[in-house]
PDB file of N, CA, C and O in Angstrom:
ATOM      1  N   UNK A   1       1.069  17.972  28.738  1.00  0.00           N
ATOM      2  CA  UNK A   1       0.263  18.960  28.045  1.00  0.00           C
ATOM      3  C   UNK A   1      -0.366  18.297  26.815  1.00  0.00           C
ATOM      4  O   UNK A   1       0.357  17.674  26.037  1.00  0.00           O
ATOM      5  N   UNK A   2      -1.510  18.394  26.636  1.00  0.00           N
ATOM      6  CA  UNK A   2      -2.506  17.395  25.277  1.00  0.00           C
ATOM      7  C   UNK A   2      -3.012  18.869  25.067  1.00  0.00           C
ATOM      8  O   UNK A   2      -3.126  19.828  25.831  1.00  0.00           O
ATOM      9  N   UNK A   3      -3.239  18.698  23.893  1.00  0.00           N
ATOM     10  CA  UNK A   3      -3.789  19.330  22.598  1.00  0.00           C
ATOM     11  C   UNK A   3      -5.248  18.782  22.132  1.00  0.00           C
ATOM     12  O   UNK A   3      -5.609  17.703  21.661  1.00  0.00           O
ATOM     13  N   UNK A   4      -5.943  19.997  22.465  1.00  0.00           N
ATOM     14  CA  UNK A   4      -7.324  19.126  22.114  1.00  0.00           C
ATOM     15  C   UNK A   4      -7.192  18.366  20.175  1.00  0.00           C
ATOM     16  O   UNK A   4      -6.292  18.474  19.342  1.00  0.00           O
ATOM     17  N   UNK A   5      -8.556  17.641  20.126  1.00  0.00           N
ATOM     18  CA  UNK A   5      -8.391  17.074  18.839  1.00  0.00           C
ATOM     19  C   UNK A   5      -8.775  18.650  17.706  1.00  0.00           C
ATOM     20  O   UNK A   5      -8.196  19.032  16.689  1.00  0.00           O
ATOM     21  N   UNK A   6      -9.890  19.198  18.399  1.00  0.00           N
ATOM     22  CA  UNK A   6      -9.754  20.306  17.040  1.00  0.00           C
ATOM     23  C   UNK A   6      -8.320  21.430  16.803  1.00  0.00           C
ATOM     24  O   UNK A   6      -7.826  21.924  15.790  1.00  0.00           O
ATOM     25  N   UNK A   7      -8.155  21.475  17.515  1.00  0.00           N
ATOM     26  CA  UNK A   7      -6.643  22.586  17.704  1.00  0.00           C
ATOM     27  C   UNK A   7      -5.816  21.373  16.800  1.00  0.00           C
ATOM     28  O   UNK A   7      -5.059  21.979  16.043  1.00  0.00           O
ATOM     29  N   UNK A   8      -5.694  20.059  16.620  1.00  0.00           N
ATOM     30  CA  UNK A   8      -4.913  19.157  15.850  1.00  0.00           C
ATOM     31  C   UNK A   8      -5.386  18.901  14.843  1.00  0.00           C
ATOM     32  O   UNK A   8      -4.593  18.369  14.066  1.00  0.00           O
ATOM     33  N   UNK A   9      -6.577  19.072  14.401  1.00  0.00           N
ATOM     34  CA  UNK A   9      -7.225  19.374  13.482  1.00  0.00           C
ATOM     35  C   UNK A   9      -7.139  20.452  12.174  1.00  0.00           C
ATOM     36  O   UNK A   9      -7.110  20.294  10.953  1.00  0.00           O
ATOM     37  N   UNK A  10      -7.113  21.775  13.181  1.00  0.00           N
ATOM     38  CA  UNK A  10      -6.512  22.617  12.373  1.00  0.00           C
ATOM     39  C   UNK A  10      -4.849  22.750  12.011  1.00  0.00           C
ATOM     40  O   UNK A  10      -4.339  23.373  11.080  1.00  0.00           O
ATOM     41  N   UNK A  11      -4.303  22.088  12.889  1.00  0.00           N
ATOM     42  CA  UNK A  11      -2.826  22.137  12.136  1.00  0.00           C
ATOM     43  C   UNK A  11      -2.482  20.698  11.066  1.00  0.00           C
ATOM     44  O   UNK A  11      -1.657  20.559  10.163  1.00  0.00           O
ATOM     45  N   UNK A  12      -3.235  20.015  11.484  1.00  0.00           N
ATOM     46  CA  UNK A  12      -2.958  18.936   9.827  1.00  0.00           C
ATOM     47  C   UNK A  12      -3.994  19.672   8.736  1.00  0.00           C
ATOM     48  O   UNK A  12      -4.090  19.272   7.576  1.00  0.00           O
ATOM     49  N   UNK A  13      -4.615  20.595   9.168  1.00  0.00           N
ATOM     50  CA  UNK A  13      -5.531  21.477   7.930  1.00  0.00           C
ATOM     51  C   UNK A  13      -4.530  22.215   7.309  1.00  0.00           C
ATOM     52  O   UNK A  13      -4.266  22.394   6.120  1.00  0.00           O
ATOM     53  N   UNK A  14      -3.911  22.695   8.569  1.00  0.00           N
ATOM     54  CA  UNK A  14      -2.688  23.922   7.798  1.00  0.00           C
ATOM     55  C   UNK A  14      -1.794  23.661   7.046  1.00  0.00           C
ATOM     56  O   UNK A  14      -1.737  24.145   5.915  1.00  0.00           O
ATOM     57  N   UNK A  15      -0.859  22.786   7.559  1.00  0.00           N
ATOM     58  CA  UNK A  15       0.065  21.499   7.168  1.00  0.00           C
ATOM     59  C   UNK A  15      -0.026  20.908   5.767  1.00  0.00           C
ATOM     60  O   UNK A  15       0.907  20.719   4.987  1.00  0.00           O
ATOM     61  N   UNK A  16      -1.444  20.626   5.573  1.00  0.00           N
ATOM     62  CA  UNK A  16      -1.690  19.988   3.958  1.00  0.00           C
ATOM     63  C   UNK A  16      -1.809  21.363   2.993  1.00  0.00           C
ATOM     64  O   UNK A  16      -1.340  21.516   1.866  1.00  0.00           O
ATOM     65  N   UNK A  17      -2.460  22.154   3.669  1.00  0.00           N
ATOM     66  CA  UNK A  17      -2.756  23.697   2.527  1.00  0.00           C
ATOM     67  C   UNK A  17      -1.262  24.340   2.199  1.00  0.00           C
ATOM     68  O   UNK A  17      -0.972  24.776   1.085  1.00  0.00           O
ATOM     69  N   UNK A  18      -0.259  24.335   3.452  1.00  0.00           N
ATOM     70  CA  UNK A  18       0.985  24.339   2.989  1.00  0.00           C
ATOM     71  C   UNK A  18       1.610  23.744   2.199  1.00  0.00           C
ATOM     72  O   UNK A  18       2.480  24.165   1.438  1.00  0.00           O
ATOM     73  N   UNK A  19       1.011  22.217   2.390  1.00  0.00           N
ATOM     74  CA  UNK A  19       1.992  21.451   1.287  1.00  0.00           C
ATOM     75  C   UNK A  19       1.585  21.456   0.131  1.00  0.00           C
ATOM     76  O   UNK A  19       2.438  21.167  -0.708  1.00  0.00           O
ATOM     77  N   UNK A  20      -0.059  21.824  -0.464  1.00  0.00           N
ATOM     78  CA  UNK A  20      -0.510  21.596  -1.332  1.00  0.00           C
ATOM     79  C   UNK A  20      -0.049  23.234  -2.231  1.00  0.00           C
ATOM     80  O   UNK A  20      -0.054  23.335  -3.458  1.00  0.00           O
ATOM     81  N   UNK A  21       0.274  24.243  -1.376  1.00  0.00           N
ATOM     82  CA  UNK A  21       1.065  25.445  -1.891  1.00  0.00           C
ATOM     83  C   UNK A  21       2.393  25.360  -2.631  1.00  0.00           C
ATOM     84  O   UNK A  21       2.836  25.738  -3.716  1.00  0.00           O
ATOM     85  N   UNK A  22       2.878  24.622  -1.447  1.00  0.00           N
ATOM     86  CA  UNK A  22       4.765  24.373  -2.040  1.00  0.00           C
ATOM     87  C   UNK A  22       4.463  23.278  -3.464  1.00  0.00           C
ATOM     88  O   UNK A  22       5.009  23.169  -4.562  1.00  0.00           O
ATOM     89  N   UNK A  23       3.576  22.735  -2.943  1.00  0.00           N
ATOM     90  CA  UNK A  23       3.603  21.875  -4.404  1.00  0.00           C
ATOM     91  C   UNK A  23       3.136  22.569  -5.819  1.00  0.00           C
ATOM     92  O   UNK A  23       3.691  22.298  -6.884  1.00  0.00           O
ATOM     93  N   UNK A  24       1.981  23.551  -5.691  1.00  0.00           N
ATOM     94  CA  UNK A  24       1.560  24.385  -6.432  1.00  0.00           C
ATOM     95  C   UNK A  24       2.749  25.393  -7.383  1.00  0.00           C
ATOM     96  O   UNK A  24       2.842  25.762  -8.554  1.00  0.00           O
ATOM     97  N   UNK A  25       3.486  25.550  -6.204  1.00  0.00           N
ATOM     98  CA  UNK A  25       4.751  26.689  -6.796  1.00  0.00           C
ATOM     99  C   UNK A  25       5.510  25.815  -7.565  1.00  0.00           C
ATOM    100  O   UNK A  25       5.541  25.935  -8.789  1.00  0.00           O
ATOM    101  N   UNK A  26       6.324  24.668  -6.789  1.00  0.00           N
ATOM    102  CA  UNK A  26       7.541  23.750  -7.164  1.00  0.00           C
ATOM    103  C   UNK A  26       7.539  22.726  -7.943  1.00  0.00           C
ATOM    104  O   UNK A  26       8.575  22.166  -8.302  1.00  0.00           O
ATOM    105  N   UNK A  27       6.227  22.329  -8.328  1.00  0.00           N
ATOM    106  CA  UNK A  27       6.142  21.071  -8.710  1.00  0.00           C
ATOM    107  C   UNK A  27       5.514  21.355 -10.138  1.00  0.00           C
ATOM    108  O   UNK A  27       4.455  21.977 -10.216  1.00  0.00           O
ATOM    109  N   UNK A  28       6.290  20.813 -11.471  1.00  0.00           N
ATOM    110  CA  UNK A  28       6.208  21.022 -12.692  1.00  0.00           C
ATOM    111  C   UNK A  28       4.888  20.909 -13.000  1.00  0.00           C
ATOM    112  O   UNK A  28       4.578  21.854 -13.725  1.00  0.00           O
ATOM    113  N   UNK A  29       3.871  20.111 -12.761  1.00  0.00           N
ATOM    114  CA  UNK A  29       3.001  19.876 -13.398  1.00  0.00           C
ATOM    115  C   UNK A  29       1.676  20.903 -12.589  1.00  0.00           C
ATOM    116  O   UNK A  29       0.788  21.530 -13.167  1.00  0.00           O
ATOM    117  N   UNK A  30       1.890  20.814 -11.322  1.00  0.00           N
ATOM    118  CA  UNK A  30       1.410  21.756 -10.547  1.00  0.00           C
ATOM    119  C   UNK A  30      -0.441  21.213 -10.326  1.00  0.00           C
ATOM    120  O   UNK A  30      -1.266  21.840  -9.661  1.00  0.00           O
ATOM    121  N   UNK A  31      -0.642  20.227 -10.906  1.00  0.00           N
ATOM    122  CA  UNK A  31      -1.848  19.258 -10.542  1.00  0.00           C
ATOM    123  C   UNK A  31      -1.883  18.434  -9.108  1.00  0.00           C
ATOM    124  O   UNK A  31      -2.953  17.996  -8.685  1.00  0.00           O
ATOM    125  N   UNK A  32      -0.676  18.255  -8.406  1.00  0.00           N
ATOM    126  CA  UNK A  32      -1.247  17.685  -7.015  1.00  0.00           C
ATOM    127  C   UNK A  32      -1.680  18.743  -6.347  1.00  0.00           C
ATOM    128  O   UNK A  32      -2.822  18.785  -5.891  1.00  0.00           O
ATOM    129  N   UNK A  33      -0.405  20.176  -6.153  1.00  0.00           N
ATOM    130  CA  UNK A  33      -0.614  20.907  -5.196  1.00  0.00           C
ATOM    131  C   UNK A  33      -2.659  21.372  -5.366  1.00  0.00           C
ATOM    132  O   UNK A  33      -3.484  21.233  -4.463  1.00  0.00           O
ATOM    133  N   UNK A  34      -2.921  21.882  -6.729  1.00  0.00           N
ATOM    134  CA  UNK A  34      -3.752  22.571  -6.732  1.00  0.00           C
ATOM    135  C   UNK A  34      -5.237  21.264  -6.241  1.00  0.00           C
ATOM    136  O   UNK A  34      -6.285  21.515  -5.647  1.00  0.00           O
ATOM    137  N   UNK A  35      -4.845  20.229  -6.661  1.00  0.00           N
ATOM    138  CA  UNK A  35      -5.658  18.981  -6.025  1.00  0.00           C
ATOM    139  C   UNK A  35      -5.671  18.925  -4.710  1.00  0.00           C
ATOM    140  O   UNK A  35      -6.588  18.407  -4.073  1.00  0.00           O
ATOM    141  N   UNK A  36      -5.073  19.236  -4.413  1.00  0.00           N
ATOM    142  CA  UNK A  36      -4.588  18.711  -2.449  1.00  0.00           C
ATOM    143  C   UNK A  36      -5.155  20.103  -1.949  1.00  0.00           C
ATOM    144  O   UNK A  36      -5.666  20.209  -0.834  1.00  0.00           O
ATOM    145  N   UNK A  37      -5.033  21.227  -2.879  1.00  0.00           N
ATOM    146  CA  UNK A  37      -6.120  22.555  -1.887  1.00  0.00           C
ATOM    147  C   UNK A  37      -7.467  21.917  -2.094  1.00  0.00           C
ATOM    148  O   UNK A  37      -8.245  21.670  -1.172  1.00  0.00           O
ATOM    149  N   UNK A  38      -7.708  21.647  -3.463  1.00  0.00           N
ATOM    150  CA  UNK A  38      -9.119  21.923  -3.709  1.00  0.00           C
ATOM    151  C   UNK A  38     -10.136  20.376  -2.832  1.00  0.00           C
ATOM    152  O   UNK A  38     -11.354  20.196  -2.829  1.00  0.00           O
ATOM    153  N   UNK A  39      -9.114  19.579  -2.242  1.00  0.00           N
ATOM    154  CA  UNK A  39      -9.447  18.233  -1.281  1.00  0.00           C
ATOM    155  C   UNK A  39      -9.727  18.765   0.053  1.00  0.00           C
ATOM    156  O   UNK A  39     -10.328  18.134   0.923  1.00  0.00           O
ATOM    157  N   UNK A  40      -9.230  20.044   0.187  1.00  0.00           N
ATOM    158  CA  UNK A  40      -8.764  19.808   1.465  1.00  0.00           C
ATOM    159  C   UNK A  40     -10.040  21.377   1.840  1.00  0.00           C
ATOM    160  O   UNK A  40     -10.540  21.593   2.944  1.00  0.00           O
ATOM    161  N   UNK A  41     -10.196  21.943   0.991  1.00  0.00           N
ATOM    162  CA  UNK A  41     -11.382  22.933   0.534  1.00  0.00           C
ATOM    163  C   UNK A  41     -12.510  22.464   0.803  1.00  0.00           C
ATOM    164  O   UNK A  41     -13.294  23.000   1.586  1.00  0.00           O
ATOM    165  N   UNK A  42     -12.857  20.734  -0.211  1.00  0.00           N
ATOM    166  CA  UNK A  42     -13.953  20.627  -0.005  1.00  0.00           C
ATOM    167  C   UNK A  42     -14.089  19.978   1.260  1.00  0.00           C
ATOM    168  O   UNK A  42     -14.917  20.480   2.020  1.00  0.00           O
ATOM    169  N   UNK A  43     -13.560  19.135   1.593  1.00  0.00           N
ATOM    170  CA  UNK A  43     -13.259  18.871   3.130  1.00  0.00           C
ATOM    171  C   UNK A  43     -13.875  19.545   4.025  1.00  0.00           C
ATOM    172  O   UNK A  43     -14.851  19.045   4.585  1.00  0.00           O
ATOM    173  N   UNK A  44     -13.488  20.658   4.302  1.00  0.00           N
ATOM    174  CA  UNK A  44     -13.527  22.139   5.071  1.00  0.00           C
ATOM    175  C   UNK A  44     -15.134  22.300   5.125  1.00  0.00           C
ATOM    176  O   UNK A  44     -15.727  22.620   6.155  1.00  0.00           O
ATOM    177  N   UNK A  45     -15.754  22.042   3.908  1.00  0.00           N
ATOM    178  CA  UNK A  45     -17.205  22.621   3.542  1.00  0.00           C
ATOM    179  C   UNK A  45     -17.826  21.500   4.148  1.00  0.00           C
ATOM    180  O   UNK A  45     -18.833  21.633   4.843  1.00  0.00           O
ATOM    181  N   UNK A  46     -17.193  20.206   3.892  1.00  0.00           N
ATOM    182  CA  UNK A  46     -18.565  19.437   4.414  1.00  0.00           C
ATOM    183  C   UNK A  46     -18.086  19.464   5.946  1.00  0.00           C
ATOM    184  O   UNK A  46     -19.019  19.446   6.749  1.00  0.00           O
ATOM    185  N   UNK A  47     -17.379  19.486   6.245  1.00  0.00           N
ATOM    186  CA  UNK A  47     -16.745  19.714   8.104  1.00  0.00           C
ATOM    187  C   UNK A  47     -18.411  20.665   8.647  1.00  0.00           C
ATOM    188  O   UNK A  47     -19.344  20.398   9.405  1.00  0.00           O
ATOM    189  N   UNK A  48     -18.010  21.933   7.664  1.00  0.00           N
ATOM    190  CA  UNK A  48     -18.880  22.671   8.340  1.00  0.00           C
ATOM    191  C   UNK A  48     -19.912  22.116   7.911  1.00  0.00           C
ATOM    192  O   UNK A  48     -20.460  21.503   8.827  1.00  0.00           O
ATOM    193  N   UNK A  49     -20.357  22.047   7.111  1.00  0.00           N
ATOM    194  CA  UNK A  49     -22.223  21.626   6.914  1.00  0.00           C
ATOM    195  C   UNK A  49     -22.753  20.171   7.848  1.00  0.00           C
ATOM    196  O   UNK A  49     -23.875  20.097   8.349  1.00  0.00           O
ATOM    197  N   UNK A  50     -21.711  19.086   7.948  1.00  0.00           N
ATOM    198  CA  UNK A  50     -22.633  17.877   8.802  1.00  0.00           C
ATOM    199  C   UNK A  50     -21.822  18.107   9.494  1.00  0.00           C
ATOM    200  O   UNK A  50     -21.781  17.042  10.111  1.00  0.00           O
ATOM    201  N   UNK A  51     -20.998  18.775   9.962  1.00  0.00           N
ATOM    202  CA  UNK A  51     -20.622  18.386  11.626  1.00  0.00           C
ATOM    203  C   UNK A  51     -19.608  17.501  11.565  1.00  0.00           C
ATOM    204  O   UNK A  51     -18.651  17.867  12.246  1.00  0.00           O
ATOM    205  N   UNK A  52     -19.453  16.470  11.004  1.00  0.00           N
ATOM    206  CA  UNK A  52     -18.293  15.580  10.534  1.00  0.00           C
ATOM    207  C   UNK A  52     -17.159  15.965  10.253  1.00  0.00           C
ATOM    208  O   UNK A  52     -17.000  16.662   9.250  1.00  0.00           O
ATOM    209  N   UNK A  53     -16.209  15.651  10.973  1.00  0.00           N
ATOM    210  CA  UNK A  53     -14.750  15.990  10.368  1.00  0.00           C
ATOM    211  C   UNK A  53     -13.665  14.517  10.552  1.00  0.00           C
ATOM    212  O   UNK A  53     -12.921  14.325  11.514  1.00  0.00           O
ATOM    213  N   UNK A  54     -13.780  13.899   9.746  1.00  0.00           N
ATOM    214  CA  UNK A  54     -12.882  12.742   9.610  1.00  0.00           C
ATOM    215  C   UNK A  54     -11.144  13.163  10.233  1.00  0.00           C
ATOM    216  O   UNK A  54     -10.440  12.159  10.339  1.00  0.00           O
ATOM    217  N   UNK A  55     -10.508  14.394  10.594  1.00  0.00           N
ATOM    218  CA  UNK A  55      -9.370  14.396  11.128  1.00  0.00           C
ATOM    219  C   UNK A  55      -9.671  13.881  12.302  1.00  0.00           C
ATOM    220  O   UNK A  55      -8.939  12.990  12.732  1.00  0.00           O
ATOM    221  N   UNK A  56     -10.937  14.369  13.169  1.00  0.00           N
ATOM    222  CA  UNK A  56     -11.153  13.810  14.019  1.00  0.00           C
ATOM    223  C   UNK A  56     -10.823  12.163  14.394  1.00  0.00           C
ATOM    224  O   UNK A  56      -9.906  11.779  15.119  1.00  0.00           O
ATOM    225  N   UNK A  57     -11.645  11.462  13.823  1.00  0.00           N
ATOM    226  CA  UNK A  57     -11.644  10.197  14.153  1.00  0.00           C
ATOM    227  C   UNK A  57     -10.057  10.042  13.626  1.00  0.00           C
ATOM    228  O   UNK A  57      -9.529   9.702  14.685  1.00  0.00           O
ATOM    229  N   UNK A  58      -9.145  10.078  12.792  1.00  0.00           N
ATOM    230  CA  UNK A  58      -7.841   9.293  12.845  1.00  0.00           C
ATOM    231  C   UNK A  58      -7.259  10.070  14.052  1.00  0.00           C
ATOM    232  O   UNK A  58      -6.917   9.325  14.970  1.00  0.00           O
ATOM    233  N   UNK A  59      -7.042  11.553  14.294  1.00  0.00           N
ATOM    234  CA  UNK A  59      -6.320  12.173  15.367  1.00  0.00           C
ATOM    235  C   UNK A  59      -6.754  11.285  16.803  1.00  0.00           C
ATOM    236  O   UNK A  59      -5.862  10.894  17.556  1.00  0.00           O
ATOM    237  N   UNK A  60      -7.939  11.063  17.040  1.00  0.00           N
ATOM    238  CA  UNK A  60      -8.048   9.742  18.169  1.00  0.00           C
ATOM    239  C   UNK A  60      -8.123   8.374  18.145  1.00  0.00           C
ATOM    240  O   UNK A  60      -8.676   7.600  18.926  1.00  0.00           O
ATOM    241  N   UNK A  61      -7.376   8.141  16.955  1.00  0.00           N
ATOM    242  CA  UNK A  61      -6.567   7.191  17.434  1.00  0.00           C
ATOM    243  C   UNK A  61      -5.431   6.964  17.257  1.00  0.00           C
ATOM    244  O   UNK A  61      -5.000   5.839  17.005  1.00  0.00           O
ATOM    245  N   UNK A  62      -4.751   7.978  17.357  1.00  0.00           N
ATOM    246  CA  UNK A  62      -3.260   8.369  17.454  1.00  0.00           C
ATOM    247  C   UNK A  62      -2.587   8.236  19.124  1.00  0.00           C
ATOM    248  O   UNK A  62      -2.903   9.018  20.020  1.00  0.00           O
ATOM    249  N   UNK A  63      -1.683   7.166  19.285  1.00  0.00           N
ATOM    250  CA  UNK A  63      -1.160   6.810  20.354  1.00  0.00           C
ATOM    251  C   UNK A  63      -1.167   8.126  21.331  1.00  0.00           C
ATOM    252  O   UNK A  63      -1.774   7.885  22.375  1.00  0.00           O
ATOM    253  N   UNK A  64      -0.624   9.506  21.250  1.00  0.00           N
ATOM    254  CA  UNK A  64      -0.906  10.223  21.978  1.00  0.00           C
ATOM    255  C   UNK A  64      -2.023  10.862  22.804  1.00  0.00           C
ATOM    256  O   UNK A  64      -2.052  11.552  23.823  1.00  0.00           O
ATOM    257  N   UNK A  65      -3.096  10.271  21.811  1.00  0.00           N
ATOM    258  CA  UNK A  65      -4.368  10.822  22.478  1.00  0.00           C
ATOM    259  C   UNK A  65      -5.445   9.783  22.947  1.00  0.00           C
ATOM    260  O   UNK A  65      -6.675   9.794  22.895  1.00  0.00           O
ATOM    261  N   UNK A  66      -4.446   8.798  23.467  1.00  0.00           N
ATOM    262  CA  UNK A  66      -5.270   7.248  24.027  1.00  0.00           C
ATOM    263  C   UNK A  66      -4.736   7.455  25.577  1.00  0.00           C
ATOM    264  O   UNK A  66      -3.731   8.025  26.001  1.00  0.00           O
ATOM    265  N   UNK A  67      -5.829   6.752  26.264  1.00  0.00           N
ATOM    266  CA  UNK A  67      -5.494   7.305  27.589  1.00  0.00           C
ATOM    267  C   UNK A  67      -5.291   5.812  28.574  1.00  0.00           C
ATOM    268  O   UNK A  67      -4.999   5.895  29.767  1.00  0.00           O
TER     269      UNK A  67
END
């Protein structure tokens, strides 16, 4: 069973917005978490505007999704 690349896409999207949360709450200084949304935000924007999404290209070339 393979997982397309955008469906893996959105869960290392989710994955970082989670972590950049727990870090937001837990973490004293509270500058990565809110860094790691606002990376991962703008990310998101240029995804949508050129079409480009850099998870892409590392998710294929991740041993699982070489054929």
């Amino acid at each position: 069973m393979s997982i397309s690349l955008e469906r893996q896409a959105s869960i290392g999207n989710g994955l970082l917005v989670i972590a950049g949360s727990a870090l937001g709450v837990f973490e004293a200084t509270r500058m990565l978490g809110i860094g790691l949304g606002i990376f991962m935000g703008m990310g998101l924007i240029f995804s949508g505007v050129t079409s480009f999404c850099g998870w892409y290209g590392i998710f294929a070339r991740m041993p699982w999704n070489r054929r």
